[in-house]
C-alpha positions in Angstrom: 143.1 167.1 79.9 139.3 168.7 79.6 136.6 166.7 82.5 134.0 168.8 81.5 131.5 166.2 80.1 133.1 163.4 80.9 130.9 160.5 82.6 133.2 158.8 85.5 132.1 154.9 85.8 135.4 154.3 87.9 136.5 156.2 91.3 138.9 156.2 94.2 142.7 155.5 93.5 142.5 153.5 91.1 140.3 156.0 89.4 143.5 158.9 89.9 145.7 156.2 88.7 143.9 155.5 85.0 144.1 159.3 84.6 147.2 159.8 85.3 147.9 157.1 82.7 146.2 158.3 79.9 146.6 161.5 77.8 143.4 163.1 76.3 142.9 166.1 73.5 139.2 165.3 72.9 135.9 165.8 75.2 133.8 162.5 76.0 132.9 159.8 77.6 135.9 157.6 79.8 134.9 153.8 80.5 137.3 152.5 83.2 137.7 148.6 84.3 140.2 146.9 86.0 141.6 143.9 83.8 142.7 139.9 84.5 145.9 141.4 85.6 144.7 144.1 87.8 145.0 146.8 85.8 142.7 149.2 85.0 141.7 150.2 81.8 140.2 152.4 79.9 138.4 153.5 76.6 137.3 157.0 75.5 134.5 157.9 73.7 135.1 160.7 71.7 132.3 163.3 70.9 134.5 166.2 69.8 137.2 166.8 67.6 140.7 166.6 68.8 142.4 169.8 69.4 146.1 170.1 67.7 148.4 171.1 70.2 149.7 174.6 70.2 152.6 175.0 67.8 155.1 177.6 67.5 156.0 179.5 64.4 159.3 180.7 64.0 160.7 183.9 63.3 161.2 184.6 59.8 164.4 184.2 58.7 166.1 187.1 57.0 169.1 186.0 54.9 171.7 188.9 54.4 173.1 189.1 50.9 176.6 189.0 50.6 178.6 192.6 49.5 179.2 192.9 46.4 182.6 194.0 45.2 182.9 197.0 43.3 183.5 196.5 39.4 187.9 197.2 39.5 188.0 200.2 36.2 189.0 198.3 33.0 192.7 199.2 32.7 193.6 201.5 29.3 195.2 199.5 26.8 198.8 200.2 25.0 197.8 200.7 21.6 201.9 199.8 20.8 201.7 196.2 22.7 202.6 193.7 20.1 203.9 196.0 17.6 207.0 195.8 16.0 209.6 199.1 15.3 208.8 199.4 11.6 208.1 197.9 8.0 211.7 198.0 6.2 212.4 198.6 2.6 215.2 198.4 0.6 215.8 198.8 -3.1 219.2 199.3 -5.3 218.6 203.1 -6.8 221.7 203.6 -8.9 225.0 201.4 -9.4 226.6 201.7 -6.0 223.5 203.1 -3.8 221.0 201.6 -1.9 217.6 203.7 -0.7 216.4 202.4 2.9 212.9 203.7 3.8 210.7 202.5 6.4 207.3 202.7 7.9 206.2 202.2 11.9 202.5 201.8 13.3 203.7 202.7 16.6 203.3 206.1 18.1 206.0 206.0 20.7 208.8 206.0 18.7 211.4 208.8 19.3 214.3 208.3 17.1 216.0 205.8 14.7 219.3 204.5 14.4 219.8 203.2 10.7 222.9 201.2 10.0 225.0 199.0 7.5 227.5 196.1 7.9 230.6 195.6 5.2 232.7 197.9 3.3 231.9 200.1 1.1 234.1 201.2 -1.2 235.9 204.2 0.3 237.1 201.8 2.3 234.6 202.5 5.0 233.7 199.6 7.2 230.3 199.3 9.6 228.4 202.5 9.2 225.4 203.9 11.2 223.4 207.3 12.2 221.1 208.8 14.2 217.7 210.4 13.0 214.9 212.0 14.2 211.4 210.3 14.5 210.0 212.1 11.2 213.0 211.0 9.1 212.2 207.4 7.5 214.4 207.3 4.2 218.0 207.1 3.6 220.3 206.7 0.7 223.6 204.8 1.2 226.2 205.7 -1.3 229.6 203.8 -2.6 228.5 200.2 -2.0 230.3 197.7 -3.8 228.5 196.2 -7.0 228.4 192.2 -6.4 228.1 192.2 -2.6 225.4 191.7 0.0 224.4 194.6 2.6 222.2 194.3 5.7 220.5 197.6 6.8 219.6 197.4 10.1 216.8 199.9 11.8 216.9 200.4 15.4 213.3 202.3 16.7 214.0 204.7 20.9 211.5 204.6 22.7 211.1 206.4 26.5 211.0 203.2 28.1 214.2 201.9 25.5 215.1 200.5 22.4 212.7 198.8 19.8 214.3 195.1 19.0 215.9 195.8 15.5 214.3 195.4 11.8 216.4 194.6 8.6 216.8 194.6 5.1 219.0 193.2 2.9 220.2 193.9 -0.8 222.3 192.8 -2.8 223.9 195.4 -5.4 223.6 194.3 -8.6 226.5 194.7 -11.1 225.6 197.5 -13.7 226.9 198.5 -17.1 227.6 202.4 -16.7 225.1 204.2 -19.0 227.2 206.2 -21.7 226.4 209.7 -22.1 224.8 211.4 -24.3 226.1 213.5 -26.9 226.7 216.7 -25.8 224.5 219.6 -27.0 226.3 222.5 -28.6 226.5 225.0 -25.9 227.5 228.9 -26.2 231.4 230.3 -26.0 234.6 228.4 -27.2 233.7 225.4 -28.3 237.3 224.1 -28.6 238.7 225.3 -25.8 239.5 222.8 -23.1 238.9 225.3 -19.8 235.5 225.9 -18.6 236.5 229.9 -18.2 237.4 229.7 -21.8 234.7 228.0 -22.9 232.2 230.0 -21.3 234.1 233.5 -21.0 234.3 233.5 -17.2 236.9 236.3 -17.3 240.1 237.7 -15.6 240.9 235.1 -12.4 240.7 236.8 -9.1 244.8 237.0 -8.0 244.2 236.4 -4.5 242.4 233.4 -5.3 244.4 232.3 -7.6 248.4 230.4 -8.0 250.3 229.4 -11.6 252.5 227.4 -8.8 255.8 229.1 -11.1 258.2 229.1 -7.7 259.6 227.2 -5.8 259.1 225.7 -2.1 256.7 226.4 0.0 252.7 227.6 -1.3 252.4 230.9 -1.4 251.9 232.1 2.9 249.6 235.0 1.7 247.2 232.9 0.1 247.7 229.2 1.5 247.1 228.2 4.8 249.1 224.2 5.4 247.8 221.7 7.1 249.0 220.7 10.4 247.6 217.5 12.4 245.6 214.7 12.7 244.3 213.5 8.7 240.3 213.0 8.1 238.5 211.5 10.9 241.7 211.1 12.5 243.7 209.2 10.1 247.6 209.3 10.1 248.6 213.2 10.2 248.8 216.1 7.8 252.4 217.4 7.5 252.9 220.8 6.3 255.7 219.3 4.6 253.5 217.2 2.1 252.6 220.4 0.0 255.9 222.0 -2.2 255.8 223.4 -5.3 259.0 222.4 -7.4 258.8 225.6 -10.2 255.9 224.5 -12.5 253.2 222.9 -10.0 252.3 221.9 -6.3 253.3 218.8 -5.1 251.6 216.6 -2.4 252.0 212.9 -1.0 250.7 210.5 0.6 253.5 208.1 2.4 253.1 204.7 3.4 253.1 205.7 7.3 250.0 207.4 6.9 251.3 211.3 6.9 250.0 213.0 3.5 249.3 216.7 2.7 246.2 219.3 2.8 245.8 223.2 2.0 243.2 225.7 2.7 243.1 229.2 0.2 242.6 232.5 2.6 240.3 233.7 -0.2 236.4 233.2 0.4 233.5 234.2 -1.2 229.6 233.4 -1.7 229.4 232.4 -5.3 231.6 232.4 -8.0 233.7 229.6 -10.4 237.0 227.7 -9.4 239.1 225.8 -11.6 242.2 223.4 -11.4 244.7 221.3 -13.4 245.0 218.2 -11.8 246.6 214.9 -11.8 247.2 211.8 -9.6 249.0 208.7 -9.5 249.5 205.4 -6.8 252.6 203.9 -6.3 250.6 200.6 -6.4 247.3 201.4 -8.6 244.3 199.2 -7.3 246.1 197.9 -4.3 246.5 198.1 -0.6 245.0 201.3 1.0 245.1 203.8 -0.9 244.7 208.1 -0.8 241.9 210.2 -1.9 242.6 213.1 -4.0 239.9 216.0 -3.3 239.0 219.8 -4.6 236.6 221.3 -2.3 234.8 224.5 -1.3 234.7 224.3 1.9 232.6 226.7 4.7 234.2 229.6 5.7 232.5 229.2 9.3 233.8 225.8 9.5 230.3 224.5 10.5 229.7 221.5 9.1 227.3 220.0 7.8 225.0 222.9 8.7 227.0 225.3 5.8 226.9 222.3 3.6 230.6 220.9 1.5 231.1 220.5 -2.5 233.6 218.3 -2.8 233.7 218.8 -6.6 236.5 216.2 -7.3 236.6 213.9 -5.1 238.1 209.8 -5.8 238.5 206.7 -3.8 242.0 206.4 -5.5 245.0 208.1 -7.4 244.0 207.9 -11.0 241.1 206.9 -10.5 239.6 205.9 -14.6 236.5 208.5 -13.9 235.9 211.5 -11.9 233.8 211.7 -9.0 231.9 214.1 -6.9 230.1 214.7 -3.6 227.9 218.1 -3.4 226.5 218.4 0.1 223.4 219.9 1.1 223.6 222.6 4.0 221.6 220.3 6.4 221.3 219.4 10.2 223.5 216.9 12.1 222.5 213.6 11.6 222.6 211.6 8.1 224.7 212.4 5.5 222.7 214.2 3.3 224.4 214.8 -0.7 224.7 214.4 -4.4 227.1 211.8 -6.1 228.0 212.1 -9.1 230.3 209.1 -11.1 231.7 210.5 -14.8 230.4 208.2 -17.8 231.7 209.9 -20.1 235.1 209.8 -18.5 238.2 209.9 -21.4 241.8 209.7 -19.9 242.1 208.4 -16.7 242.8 211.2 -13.5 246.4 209.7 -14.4 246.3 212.6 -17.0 245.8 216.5 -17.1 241.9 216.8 -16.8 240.7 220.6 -16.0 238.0 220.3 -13.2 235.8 222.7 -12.3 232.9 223.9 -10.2 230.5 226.8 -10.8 228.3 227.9 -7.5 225.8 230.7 -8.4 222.5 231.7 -6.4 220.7 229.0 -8.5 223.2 226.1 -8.6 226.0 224.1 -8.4 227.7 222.9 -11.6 230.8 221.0 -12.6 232.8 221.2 -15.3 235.8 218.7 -16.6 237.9 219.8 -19.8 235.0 222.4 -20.3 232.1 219.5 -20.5 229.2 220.3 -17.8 229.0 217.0 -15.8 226.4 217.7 -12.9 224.3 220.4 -11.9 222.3 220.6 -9.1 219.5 223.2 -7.8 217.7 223.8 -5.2 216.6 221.0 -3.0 215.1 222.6 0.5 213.1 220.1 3.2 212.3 220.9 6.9 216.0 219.8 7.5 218.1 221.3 5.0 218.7 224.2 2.8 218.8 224.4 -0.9 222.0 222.6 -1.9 223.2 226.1 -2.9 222.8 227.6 0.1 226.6 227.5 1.6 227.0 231.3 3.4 230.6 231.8 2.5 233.6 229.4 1.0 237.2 229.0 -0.1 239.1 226.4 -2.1 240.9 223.4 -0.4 243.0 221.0 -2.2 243.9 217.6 -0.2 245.3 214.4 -0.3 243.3 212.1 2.1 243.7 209.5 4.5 240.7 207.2 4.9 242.3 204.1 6.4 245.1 204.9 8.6 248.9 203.2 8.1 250.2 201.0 5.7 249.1 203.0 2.7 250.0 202.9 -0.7 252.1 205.9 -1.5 250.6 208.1 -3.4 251.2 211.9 -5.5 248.8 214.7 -6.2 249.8 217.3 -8.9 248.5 220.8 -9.3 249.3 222.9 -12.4 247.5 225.5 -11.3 244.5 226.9 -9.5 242.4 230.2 -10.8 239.5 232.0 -9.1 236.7 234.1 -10.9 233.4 235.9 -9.7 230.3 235.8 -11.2 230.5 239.9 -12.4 
């Protein structure tokens, strides 16, 4: 308390006592007395102006932000998330083919698997290959007019397989378009032989066989079949093939066993022609045999040296001729030419002349003289020109598709005659 200038009016103890009672922050005068009730009082007269008491400012306070987490790197996207395998198409392109083609946004597909379900009418059931990421159109041939087929695409992957994409078409059934007339074309008119017609020549002898003996074909320029039929189908007997004085003779049993025989005489290029005729011991029903001329490989590498199967039916006697000319092409999808006859005349039950010419420009065939399909050229990234085979030989067989219980069957051969080109 300040006593400077302060005036004291009371003293002694009681004086001590009134200041230790009262609290002062100002200068003045003090006015002590003691009260009624003995105690003293007292009253200040302020003259100056009361000092605050000292206070105490605090420390800033510093507040510490918090660390801030780094930003985590936005993570890449998969520009395939959400996409599916492909875009499928499929359009009837002729009166038993379909053409399958398809289109994919995605840039981590591999490889395709393209498939079918039903039968076609071969008698093939469930069908299905593998392609390579660049190959997005396929053709499937010998589909039944009047029924439904589901093509099913099936995209790889690193990581696996796409979920699958379909098609489906139903092949519509078609009137076949007759023929033309045909033009006037150079040689024998009349004549009912392609090599007559068109002066192909003397026939090569050792490529060639008027089947006028007896027994077995010719060693020196047959080679029999012996073993399991096509894609493993009942057997080929060596027995199946005789020649009974005029022509060979092969058949087809019902246990599946049926005949086949290769010529040892090959060449690139040149014209091949055969008498043929064929007949089932039940026509139309049951499993039944395929009757087939081809020129097949020399190098038995197949398909990469290609395979004209320039007769080649689904049955014995068959109303109209049929061919399948294959491209020389990589493993993988079948990759050919069909050809149905429209013009077709006698049934195959008959004599019919068929024949094939295979030049460095082409592959033509020829039944009774009368130019049926031609085909040239060709060549992708995955195959060669259709004409392309290295080296091949005539094979005539009678062919399992189906396995046992087939309908007997008999293919005859009048003769066979080989020519080159000159």
């Amino acid at each position: 308390m300040l006593l400077k200038k302060l005036g004291i009016v009371a003293t002694g103890v009681a004086l001590v006592a009134s200041l230790a009672a009262c609290d002062f922050t100002a200068e003045g005068t003090l006015e002590c007395h003691t009260a009624e009730d003995g105690k003293i009082v007292c009253t200040a007269q302020g003259t100056g102006t009361p000092v605050a008491p000292p206070t105490t400012t605090p420390p800033p306070t510093t507040t510490t932000p918090p660390p801030v987490d780094p930003v985590d790197p936005v993570e890449p996207t998969d520009p395939n998330d959400g996409l599916p395998a492909a875009t499928v198409q499929a359009k009837q392109s002729g009166p038993d083919k379909v053409r399958v083609w398809w289109t994919t946004e995605r840039t981590d597909v591999t490889g395709w698997y393209i498939s079918r379900d039903g039968v076609d009418s071969s008698g093939y059931g469930t069908w299905g290959t593998e392609l390579a990421r660049d190959k997005t159109d396929v053709t499937f041939n010998l589909l039944n007019p009047g029924a439904a087929y589901t093509f099913t695409v099936v995209g790889h992957t690193a990581d696996g397989d796409l979920p699958p994409v379909k098609a489906t078409v139903e092949v519509a059934v078609t009137e076949p378009p007759v023929d033309p007339v045909d033009p006037v074309e150079p040689g024998n008119p009349a004549a009912v032989t392609a090599a007559e017609k068109f002066g192909w020549g003397t026939p090569i002898a050792a490529g060639s066989d008027e089947f006028n003996y007896t027994g077995t074909p010719d060693p020196a320029k047959w080679g029999l079949y012996n073993g399991a039929g096509h894609a493993g189908n009942g057997r080929r007997v060596a027995e199946r093939n005789t020649v009974d004085g005029s022509k060979l003779v092969q058949t087809g049993l019902a246990n599946g066993d049926s005949a086949g025989m290769a010529s040892k005489f090959d060449q690139q290029y040149g014209r091949w022609e055969a008498r043929v005729r064929s007949s089932s011991a039940n026509p139309g029903a049951g499993r039944q045999y395929h009757p087939l001329l081809i020129i097949w490989p020399e190098s038995n590498r197949w398909p990469q040296d290609g395979e004209y199967d320039f007769l080649e039916n689904g049955a014995p006697g068959a109303a109209c001729a049929e061919s399948f000319i294959h491209y020389p092409h990589n493993p993988g999808a079948v990759q050919q030419e069909f050809k149905r006859e429209t013009n077709c005349g006698a049934p195959l039950t008959e004599w019919h002349n068929v024949a094939v010419e295979w030049t460095p420009d082409h592959v033509k065939g020829f039944i009774d003289g009368r130019e049926w399909f031609s085909y040239s050229g060709g060549a992708t990234s995955t195959r060669k020109a259709i004409q392309a085979m290295p080296s091949g030989h005539l094979t005539i067989q009678l062919d399992n598709f189906h396995g046992s219980n087939m309908t007997p069957a008999k293919y005859e051969i009048d003769w066979v005659r080989t020519y080159s080109l000159r």
